[in-house]
C-alpha positions as a LaTeX table, in Angstrom:
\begin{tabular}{lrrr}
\hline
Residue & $x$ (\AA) & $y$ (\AA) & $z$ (\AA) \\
\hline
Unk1 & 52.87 & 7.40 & 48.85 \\
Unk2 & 49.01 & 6.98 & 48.75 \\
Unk3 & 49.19 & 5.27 & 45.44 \\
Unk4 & 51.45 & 2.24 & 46.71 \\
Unk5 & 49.60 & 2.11 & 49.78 \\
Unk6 & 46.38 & 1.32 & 47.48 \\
Unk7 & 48.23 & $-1.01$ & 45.73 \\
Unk8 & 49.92 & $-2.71$ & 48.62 \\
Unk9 & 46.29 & $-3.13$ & 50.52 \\
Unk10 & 44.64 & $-4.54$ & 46.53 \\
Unk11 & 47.48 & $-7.16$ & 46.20 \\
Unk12 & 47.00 & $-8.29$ & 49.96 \\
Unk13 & 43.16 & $-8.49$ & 49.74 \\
Unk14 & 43.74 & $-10.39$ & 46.11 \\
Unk15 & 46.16 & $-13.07$ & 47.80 \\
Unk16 & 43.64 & $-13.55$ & 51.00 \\
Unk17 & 40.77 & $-14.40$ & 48.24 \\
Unk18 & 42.84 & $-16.56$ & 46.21 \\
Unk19 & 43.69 & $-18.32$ & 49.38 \\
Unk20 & 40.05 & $-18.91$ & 50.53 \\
Unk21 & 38.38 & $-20.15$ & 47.81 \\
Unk22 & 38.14 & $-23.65$ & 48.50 \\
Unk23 & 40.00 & $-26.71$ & 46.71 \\
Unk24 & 38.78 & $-29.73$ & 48.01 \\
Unk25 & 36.63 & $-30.23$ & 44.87 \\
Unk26 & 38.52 & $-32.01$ & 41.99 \\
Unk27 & 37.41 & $-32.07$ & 38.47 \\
Unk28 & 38.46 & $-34.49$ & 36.03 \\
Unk29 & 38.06 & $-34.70$ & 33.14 \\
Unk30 & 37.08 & $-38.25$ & 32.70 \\
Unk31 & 34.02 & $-37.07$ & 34.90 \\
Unk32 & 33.81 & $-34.47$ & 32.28 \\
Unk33 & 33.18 & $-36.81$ & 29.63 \\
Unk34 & 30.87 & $-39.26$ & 31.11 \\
Unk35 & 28.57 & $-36.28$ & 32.06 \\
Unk36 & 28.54 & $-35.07$ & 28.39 \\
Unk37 & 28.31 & $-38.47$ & 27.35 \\
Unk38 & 25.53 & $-40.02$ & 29.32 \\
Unk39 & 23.82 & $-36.47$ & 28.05 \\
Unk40 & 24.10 & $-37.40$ & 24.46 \\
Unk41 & 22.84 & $-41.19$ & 25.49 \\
Unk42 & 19.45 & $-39.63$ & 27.36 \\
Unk43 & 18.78 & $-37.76$ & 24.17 \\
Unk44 & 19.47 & $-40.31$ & 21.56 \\
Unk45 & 17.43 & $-43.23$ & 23.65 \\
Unk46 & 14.31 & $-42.17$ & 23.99 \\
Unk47 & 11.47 & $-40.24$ & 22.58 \\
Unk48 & 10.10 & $-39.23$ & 26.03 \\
Unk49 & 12.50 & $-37.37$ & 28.30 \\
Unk50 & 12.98 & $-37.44$ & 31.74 \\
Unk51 & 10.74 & $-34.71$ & 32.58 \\
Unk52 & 7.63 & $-36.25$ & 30.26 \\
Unk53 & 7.98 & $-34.03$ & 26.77 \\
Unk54 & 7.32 & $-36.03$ & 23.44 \\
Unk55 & 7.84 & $-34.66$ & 19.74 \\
Unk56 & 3.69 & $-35.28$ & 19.88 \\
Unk57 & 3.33 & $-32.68$ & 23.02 \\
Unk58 & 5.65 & $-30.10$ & 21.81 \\
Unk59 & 3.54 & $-30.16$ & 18.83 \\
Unk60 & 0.27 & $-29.77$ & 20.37 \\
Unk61 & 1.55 & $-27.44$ & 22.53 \\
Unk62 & 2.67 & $-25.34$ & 19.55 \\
Unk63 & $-0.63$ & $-25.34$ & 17.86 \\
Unk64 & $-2.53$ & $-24.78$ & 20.59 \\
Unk65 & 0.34 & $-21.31$ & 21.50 \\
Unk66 & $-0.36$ & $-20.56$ & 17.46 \\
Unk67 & $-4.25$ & $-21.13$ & 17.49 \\
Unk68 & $-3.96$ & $-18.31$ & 20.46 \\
Unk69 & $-1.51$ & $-15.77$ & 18.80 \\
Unk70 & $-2.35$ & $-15.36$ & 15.49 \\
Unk71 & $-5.98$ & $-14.22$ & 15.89 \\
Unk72 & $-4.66$ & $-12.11$ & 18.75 \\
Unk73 & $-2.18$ & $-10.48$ & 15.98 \\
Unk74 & $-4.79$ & $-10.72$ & 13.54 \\
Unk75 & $-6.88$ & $-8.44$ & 16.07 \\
Unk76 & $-3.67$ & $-6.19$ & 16.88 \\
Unk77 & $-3.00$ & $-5.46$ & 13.37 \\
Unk78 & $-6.21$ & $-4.84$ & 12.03 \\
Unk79 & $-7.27$ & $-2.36$ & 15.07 \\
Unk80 & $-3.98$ & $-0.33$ & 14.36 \\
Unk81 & $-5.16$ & $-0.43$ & 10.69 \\
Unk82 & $-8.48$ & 1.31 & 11.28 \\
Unk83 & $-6.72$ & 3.21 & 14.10 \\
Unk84 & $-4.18$ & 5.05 & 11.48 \\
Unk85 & $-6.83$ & 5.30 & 8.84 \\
Unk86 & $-9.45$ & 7.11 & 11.22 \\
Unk87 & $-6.26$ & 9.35 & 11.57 \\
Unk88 & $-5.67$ & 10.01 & 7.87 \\
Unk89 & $-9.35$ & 10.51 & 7.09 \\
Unk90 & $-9.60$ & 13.20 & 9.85 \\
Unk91 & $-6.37$ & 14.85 & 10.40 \\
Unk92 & $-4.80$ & 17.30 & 8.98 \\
Unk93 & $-2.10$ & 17.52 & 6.62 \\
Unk94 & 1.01 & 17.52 & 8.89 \\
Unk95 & $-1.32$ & 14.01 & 10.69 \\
Unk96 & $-1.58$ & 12.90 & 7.40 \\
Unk97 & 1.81 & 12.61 & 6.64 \\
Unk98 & 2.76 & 11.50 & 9.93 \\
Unk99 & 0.59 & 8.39 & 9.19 \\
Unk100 & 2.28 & 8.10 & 6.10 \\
Unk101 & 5.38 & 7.43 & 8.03 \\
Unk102 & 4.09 & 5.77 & 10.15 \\
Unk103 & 2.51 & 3.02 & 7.24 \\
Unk104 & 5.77 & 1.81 & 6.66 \\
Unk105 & 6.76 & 0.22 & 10.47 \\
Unk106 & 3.21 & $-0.53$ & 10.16 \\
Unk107 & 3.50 & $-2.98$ & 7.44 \\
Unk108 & 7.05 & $-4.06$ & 8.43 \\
Unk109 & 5.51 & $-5.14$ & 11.25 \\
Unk110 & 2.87 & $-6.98$ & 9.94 \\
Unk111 & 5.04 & $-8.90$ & 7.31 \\
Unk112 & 7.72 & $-9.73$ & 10.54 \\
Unk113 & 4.64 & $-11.07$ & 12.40 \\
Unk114 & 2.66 & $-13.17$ & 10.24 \\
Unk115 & 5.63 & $-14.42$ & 8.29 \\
Unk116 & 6.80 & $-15.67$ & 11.75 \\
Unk117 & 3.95 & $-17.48$ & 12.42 \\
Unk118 & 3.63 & $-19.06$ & 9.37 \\
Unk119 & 7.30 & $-20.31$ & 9.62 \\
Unk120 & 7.39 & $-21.15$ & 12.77 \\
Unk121 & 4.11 & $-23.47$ & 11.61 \\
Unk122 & 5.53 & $-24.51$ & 8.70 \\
Unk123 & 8.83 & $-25.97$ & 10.59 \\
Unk124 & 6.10 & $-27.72$ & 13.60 \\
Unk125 & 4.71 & $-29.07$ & 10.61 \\
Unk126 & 7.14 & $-30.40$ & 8.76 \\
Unk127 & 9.57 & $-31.55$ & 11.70 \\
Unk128 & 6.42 & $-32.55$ & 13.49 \\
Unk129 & 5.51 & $-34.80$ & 10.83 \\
Unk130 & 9.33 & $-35.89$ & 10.05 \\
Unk131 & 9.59 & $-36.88$ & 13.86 \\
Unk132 & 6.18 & $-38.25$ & 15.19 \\
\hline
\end{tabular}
């Protein structure tokens, strides 16, 4: 008895819902269209958009993000390289091996880092000099 009671009081809330949400708003899909399509015109037009971003500002904007990061991962990297070979120098065996295992993310994580900085300069370079 409780069970169709619960489902009874689910299927009235549902319908009271459904019935509320409001309608007057149409959407067609010529409106659609025009949207999408004076989207597509705004980007193909012009090299300056509406809110004042040019190929040339994105790229100085990237160099000047890369001339920040990269000597702050340089730093990074280099102080976790003396930190884990301070460790291996003074631990003992059991430390030793855990920097070994550690060497591994270690480098990993070097090689993910710089490798994505000097792709992600690479492409500013080349499709900053292909666009401006």
């Amino acid at each position: 008895m409780m069970k169709k009671s619960k489902k009874a009081i689910f299927i009235i809330l549902i319908t009271i819902i459904i019935t509320l949400i409001p309608t007057n708003h149409t959407y067609a899909l010529s409106d659609l269209i025009a949207g999408a399509q004076g989207f597509i015109t705004i980007g193909e037009s012009a090299t300056t958009s509406t809110n004042g971003l040019s190929q040339s500002s994105v790229v100085d904007m990237s160099n000047q993000i890369l001339s920040v990061l990269i000597p702050l991962g340089t730093i990074v990297a280099v102080l976790m390289a003396a930190y884990l070979g301070i460790k291996f120098m003074t631990g003992s065996a059991e430390d030793q091996a855990k920097v070994k295992e550690t060497l591994i993310p270690y480098v990993v994580g070097c090689i993910v880092v710089f490798g994505g900085f000097t792709i992600w300069k690479l492409v500013i370079e080349v499709f900053g000099a292909s666009l401006g």
